[in-house]
C-alpha positions in Angstrom: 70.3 70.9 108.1 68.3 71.7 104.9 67.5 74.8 105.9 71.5 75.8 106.7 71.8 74.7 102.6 69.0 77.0 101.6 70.2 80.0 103.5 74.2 79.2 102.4 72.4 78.8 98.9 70.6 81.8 99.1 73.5 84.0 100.6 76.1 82.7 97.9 73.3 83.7 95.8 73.1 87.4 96.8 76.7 87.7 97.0 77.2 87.0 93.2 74.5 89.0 92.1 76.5 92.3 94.2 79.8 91.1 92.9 78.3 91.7 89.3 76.4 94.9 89.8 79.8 96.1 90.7 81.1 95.3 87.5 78.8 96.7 85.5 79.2 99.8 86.7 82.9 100.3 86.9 82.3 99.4 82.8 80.2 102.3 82.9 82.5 104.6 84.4 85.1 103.5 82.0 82.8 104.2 79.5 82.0 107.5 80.5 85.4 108.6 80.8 87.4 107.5 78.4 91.0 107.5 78.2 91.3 110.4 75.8 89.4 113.1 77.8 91.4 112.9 80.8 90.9 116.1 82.6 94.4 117.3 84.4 94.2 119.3 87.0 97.4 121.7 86.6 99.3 121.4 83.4 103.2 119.9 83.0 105.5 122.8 84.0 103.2 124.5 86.7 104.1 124.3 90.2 101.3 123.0 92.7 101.3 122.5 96.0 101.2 118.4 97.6 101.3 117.9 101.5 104.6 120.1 102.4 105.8 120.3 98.9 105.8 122.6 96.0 105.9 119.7 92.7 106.7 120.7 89.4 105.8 118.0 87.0 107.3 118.7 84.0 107.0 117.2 80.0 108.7 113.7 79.5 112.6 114.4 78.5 112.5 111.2 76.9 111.7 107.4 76.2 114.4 105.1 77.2 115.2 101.6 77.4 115.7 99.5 80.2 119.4 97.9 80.3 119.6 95.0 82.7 120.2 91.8 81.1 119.2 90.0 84.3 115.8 91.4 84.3 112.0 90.9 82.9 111.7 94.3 81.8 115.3 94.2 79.9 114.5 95.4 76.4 111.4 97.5 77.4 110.6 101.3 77.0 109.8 103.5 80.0 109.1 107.7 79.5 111.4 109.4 81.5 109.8 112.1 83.4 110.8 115.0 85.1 109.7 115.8 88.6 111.1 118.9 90.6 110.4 118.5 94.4 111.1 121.4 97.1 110.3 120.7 101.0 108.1 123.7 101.9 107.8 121.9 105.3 109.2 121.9 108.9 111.5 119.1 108.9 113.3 116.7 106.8 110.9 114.6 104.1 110.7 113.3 100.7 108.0 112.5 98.6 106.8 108.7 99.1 106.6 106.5 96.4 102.9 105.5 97.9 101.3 109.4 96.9 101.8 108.6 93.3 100.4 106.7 90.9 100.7 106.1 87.1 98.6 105.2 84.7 99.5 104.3 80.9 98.2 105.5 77.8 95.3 102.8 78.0 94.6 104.3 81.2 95.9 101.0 83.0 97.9 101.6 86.3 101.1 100.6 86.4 104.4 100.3 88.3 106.8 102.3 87.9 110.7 100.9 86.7 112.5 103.6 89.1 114.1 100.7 90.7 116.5 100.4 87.6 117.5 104.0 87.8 119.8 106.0 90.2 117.9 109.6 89.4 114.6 107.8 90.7 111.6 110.0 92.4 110.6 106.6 94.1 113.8 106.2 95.8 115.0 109.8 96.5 116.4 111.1 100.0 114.9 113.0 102.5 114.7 116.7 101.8 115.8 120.0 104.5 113.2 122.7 104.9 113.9 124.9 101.7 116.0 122.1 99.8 114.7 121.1 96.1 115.5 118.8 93.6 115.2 117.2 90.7 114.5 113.4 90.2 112.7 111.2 87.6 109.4 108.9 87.3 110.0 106.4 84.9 106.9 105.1 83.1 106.5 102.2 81.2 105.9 103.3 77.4 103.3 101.0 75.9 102.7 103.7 73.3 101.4 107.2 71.8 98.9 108.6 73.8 97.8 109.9 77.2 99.9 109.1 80.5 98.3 110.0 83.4 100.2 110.9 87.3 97.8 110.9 89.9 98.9 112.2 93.2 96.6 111.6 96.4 97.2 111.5 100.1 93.9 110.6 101.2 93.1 114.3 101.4 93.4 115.2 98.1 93.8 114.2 94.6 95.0 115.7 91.4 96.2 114.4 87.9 98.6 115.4 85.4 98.4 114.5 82.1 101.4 113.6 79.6 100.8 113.2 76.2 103.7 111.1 74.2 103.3 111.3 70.5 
């Protein structure tokens, strides 16, 4: 029985030591890449191709606020960001909500309030072969600075950059 402590001692041990390591060096990959050198991997207004898609990501139109008195986020700012989406593919698809992610201006990720708007990327219908259109990522504002848009489906990854002044 004293042995079973020793080893259960020993392995809880081990396990908090490799928890912390882990820490220490996501700190130093924050570190060395700070929030304000970003590198994006096609610029706001170029077209790029994601999965069957051509994406056109373009400059934040502007910073609203949310209006729904029966919500948390009533009162709060989001950046209102243009997205264009044509279906290169096949057969009928939209762009999931679950490629995309967003990141603020301290380079925290964060959820997007397209749930309060009916021009929404998150919630946008299927696309035809050859159809396109236009629809909005709303990001919470939390300030001047660098907003990030990071696409990835496992295959591949790329990041725009948005800088709101």
């Amino acid at each position: 029985m004293k042995r079973i402590k020793i080893l259960l001692i020993v392995f809880l041990g081990l396990l908090l030591v490799g928890c912390g390591e882990a820490n220490v060096e996501k700190e130093e990959e924050q570190i060395a890449n700070p929030v304000n050198e970003v590198k994006a991997d096609y610029n706001l207004g170029e077209t790029f191709r994601f999965m069957s898609f051509d994406v056109t990501v373009n400059n934040y139109e502007s910073i609203e606020t949310i209006d729904k008195s029966m919500s948390s986020d009533n009162g709060k700012k989001v950046i209102k960001v243009p997205v264009e989406v044509k279906n290169t593919g096949d057969s009928n698809d939209h762009l999931s909500m679950f490629y995309y992610k967003l990141y603020d201006a301290s380079n925290k990720e964060v959820n997007s309030k397209g749930s309060y708007y009916d021009d929404s990327l998150d919630y946008a219908k299927d696309l035809k072969p050859g159809e396109k259109y236009t629809k909005y990522l709303y990001i919470p504002y939390d300030g001047p600075g660098k907003y990030v848009i990071e696409f990835n489906n496992f295959s591949s990854k790329l990041k725009l950059v948005i800088e709101v002044k």
